[in-house]
C-alpha positions in Angstrom: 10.4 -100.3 45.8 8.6 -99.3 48.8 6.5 -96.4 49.6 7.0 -95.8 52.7 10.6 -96.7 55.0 10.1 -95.7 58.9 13.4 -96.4 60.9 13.3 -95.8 64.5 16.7 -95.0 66.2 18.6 -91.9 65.0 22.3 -93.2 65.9 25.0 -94.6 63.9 23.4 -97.0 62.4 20.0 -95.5 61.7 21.3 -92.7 60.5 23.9 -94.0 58.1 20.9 -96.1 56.6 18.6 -93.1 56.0 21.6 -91.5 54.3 22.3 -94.6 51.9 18.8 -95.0 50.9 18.8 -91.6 49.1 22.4 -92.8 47.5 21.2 -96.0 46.5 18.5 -93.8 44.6 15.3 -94.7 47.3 12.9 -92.3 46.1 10.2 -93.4 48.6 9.5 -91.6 52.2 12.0 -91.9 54.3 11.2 -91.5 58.1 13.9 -91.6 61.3 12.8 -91.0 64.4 15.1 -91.1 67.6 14.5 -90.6 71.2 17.4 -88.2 71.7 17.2 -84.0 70.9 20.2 -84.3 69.1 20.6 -85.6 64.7 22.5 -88.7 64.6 25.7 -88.8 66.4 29.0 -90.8 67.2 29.2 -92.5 70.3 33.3 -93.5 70.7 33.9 -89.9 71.4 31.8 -89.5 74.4 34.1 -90.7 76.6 37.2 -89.6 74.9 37.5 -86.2 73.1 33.8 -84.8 74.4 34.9 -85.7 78.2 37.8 -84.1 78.0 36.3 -80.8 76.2 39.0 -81.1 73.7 35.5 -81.9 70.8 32.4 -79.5 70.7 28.9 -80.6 70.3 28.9 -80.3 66.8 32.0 -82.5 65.9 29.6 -85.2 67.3 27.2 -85.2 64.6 27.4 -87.4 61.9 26.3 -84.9 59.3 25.0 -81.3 59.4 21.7 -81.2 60.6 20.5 -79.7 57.0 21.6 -82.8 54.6 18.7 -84.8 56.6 16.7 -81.5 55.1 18.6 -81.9 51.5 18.3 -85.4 51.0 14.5 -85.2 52.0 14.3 -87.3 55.3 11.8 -86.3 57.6 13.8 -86.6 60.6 11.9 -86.6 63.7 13.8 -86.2 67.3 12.7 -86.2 70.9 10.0 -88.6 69.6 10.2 -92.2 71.2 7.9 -94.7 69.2 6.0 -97.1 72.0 3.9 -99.6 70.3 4.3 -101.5 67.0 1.2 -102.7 65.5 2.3 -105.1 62.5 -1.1 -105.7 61.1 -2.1 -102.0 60.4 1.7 -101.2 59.5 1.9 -98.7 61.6 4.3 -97.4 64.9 2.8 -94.8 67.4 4.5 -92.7 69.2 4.8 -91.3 73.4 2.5 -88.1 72.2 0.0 -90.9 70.1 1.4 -89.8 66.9 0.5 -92.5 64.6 3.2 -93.4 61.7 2.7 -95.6 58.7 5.1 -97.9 57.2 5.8 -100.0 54.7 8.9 -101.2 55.9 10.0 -100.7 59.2 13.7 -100.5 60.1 14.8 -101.0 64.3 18.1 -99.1 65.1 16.8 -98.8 68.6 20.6 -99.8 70.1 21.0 -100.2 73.7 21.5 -98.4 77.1 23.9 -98.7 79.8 23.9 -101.5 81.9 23.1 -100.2 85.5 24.8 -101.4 88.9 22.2 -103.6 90.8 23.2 -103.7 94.4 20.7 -102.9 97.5 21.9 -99.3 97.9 20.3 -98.4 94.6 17.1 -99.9 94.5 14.6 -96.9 94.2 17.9 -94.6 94.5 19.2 -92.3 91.9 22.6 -90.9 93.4 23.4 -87.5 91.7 27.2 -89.0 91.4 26.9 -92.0 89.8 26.7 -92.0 86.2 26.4 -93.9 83.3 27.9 -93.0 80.0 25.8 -93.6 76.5 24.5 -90.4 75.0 25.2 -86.4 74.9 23.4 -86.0 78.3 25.3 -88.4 80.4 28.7 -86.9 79.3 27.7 -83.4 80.2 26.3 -84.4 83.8 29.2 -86.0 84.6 31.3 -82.9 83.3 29.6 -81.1 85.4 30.7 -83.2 88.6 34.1 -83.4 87.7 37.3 -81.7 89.8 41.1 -82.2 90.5 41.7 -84.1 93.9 38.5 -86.3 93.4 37.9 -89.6 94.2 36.9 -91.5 91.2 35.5 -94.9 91.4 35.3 -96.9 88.0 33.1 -100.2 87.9 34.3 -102.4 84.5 37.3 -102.8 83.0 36.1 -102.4 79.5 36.6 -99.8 76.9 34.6 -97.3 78.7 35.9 -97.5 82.0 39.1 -97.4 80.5 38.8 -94.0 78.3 37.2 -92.5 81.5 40.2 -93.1 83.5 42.5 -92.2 81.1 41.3 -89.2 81.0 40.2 -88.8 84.3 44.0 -89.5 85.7 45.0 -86.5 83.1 42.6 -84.1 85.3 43.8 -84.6 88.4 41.4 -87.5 89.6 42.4 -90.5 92.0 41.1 -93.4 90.0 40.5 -96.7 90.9 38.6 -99.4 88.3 37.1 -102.7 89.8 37.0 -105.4 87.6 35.4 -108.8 88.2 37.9 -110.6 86.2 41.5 -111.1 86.9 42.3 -109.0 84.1 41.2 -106.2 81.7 39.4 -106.2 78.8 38.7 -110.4 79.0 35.8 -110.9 76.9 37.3 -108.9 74.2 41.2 -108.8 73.4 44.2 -111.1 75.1 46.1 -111.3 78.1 49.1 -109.7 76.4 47.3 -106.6 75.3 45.3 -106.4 78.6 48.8 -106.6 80.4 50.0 -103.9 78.2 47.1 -101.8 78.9 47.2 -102.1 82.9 51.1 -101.1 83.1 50.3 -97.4 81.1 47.5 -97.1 83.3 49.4 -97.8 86.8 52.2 -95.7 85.4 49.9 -92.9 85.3 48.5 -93.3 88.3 45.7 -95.5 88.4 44.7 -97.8 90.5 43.0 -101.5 89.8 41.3 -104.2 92.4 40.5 -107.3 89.9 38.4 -110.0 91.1 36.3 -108.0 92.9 32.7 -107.4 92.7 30.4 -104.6 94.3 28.1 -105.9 96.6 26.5 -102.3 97.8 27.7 -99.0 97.9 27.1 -96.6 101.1 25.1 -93.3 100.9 25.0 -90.3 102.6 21.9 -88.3 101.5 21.6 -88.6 97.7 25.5 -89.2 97.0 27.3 -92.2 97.3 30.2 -91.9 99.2 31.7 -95.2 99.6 31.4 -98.4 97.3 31.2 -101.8 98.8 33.4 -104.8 97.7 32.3 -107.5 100.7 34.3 -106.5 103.5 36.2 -103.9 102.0 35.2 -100.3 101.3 36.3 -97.8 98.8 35.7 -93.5 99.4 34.2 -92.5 96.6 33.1 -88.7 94.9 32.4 -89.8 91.9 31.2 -93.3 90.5 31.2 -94.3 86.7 29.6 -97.4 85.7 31.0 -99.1 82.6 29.4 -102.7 82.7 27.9 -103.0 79.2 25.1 -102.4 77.3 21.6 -104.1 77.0 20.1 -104.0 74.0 16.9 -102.0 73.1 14.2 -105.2 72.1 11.3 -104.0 73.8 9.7 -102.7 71.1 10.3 -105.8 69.0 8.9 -108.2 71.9 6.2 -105.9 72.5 5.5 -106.7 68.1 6.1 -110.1 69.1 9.2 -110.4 66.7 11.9 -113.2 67.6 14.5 -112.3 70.6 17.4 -113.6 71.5 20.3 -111.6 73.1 18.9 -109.4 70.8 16.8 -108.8 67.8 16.9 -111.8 65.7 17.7 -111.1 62.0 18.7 -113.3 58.9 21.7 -112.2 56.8 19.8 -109.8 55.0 19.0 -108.2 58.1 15.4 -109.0 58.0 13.3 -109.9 61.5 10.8 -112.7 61.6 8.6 -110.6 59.9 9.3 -109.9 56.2 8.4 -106.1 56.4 10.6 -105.2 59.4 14.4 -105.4 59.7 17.1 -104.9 62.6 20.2 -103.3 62.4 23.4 -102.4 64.9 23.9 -103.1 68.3 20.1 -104.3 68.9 20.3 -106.6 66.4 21.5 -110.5 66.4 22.6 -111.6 63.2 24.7 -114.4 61.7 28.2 -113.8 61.3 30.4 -115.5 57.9 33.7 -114.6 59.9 32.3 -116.2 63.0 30.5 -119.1 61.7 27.7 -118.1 64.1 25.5 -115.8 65.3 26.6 -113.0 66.8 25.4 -109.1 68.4 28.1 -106.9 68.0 29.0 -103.1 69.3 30.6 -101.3 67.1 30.6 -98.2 64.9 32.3 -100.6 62.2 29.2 -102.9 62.4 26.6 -100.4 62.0 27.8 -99.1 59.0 28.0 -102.4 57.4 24.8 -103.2 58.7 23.3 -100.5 57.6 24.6 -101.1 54.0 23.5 -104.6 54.1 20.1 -103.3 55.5 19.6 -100.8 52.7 20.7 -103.3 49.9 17.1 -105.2 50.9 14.9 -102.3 51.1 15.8 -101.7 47.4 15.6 -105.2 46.2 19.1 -106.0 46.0 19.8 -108.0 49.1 23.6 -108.9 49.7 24.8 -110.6 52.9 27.9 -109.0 55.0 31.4 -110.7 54.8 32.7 -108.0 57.2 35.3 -109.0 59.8 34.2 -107.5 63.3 36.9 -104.7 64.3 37.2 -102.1 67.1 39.1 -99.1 68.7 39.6 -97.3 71.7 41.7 -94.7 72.3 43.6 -93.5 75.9 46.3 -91.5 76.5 47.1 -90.7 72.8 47.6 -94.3 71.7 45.0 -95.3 69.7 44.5 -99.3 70.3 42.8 -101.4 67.3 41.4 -104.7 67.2 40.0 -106.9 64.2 39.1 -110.5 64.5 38.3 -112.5 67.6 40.3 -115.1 68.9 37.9 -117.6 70.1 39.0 -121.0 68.6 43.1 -120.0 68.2 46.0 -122.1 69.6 48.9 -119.2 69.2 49.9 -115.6 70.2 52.4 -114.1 68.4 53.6 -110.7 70.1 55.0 -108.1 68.4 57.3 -105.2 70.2 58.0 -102.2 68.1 59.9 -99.3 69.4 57.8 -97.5 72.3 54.6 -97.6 72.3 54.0 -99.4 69.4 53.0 -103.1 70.4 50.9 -105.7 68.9 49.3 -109.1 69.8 48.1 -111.8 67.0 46.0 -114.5 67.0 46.6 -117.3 65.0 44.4 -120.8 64.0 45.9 -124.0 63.1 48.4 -121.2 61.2 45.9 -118.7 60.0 45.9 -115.3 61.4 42.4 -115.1 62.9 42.7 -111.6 65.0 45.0 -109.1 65.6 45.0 -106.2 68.6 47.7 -103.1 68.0 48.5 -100.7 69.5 50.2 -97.1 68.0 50.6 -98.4 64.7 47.2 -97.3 62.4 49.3 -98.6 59.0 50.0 -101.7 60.7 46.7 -102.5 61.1 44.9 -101.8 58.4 47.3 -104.5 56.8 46.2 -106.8 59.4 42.4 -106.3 58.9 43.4 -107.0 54.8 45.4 -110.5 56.4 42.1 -111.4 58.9 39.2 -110.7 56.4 42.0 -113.5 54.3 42.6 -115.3 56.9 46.1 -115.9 55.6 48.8 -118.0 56.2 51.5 -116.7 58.1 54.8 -117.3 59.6 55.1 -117.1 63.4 58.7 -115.8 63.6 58.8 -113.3 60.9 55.1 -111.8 62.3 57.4 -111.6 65.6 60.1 -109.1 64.0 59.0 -105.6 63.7 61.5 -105.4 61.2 59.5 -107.5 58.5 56.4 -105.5 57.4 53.7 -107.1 58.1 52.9 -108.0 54.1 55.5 -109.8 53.9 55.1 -112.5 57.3 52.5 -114.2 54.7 53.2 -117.7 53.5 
């Protein structure tokens, strides 16, 4: 085993990989170093529970601040590492620090995408806000009253959780969307249908197909959003857009990018003695049949097992299926599986709200989506990862557990 383990990032998946070392019986140094003042924390509830107020600080964090102390990782926050230098093994970081390593671990992650239009270039509008860590959450708590005009760019999971909760406060909400529908690049029209009727029947508002071209300031706010001809009055503006991933640090060490950090099943980089892991990283994907960067909580966990299996010497490739959740309005919404490549939908209509929308391939369910039904899916994940056999009509009929629709 190593002497020395340096992982830089202190989210999800850093974290969890510091924390399996010392289970897997690591008895080396184990260093994690993250950007952010806070220990490891989880990300989904930003924009759910910790917008709303309904979850303190502290529910955030993935474990007490004093097992990092207990298991004996020397965990180092507010410190951003700037320069890898392969040869001498070593990272340094913003204050010159300089770190050894034996093998270095990158959980760097990503940031929010920003809005690129004329009106922000060299602007920073005090009510426009992103929404990735701790800090961005409570900025835009700050900012937020009943009677406000909300405008939402991105019709993804974030933009989604904001306005749901957003509409519960009091909020006029309106989400732009470039597609012709929610949620395109990662569930199906049924489910995005599904999604856009609870929202209008809580009040919000949707313009798809449209694109901001420029927004329109009045000192340092922006107080209307551009969409060609048409304007829209905002107070507030959230942008949900995506997330680039964090590589700079790994082109900087000249390491292999692409989309990505570029890793190998075992999650090792194009050099041996550094490794990638979560939402930074590109790997290959056995469910997929191809490579693959995926942002999820689900991912960095298994990521970070797969990760800590070849720092000890026992490397294991992951046969996880990809899976997400989101949650708005109460109803928690759960996908596993993608549907690329699948000929069929098969929906299924429980009593209210429960609804859910598979995915089948040449008879094989490939993905599933569902919605207020957690028993449901976890059956479904068990029937993906198998890609089993099913039969169309009988996963049609909420009356048939789902066990029993298999061939």
């Amino acid at each position: 085993m190593t002497a020395s383990i340096v992982i830089v990032g202190a989210g999800q998946a850093g974290g969890e990989l510091a924390t399996s070392l010392r289970r897997l019986g690591y008895a080396g140094r184990v260093t994690l170093v993250g950007d952010e003042p806070y220990p490891p924390y989880q990300r989904p509830p930003l924009s759910k529970g910790f917008l709303e107020g309904k979850l303190p600080l502290e529910a955030l964090f993935l474990r007490a601040p004093s097992v990092y102390a207990k298991f004996d990782i020397d965990l180092r926050l507010g410190a951003r590492i700037e320069r890898i230098d392969r040869a001498a093994h070593t990272v340094t970081t913003a204050a010159g620090e300089v770190v050894a390593y034996d093998k270095l671990v990158l959980a760097t992650g990503g940031r929010a995408r920003r809005l690129e239009v004329p009106g922000l270039v060299g602007a920073s509008p005090r009510n426009v806000f992103l929404l990735r860590s701790i800090a961005d959450v409570e900025r835009l708590r700050g900012h937020v009253r009943e009677g406000q005009r909300l405008v939402i760019v991105g019709g993804g999971y974030v933009g989604l959780e904001v306005a749901a909760v957003a509409v519960q406060r009091g909020l006029a909400v309106t989400v732009i969307e470039t597609t012709p529908r929610l949620l395109s690049r990662v569930t199906g029209p049924e489910i995005a249908h599904y999604l856009e009727t609870l929202h209008r029947s809580r009040g919000v508002a949707f313009r798809f197909g449209a694109s901001v071209t420029d927004v329109e300031l009045r000192g340092d706010e922006v107080r209307r959003v551009v969409l060609g001809d048409d304007r829209i009055e905002a107070d507030l503006v959230v942008v949900g857009i995506g997330l680039v991933p964090s590589v700079e640090l790994a082109q900087g060490a000249g390491l292999v990018v692409g989309d990505g950090i570029v890793v190998d099943e075992h999650a090792r980089t194009s050099d041996p003695d550094i490794l990638a892991i979560g939402d930074c990283a590109n790997q290959p994907s056995r469910y997929l049949g191809e490579r693959a960067r995926l942002e999820s909580v689900p991912n960095a966990i298994e990521h970070a097992r797969v990760a800590a299996l070849t720092l000890i010497g026992t490397p294991e490739s992951s046969a996880a299926v990809p899976w997400f959740w989101s949650e708005q309005y109460g109803l928690k919404l759960q996908m596993v599986g993608l549907a690329k490549g699948c000929d069929t939908t098969v929906v299924r209509a429980g009593p209210a709200p429960a609804f859910a929308a598979f995915q089948l391939g040449a008879g094989r369910l490939r993905a599933a989506d569902i919605i207020g039904s957690p028993g449901e899916f976890l059956v479904a994940r068990r029937l993906v990862a198998e890609a089993a056999a099913v039969n169309p009509a009988a996963l049609a009929d909420p009356s048939i557990p789902l066990s029993h629709t298999v061939l």
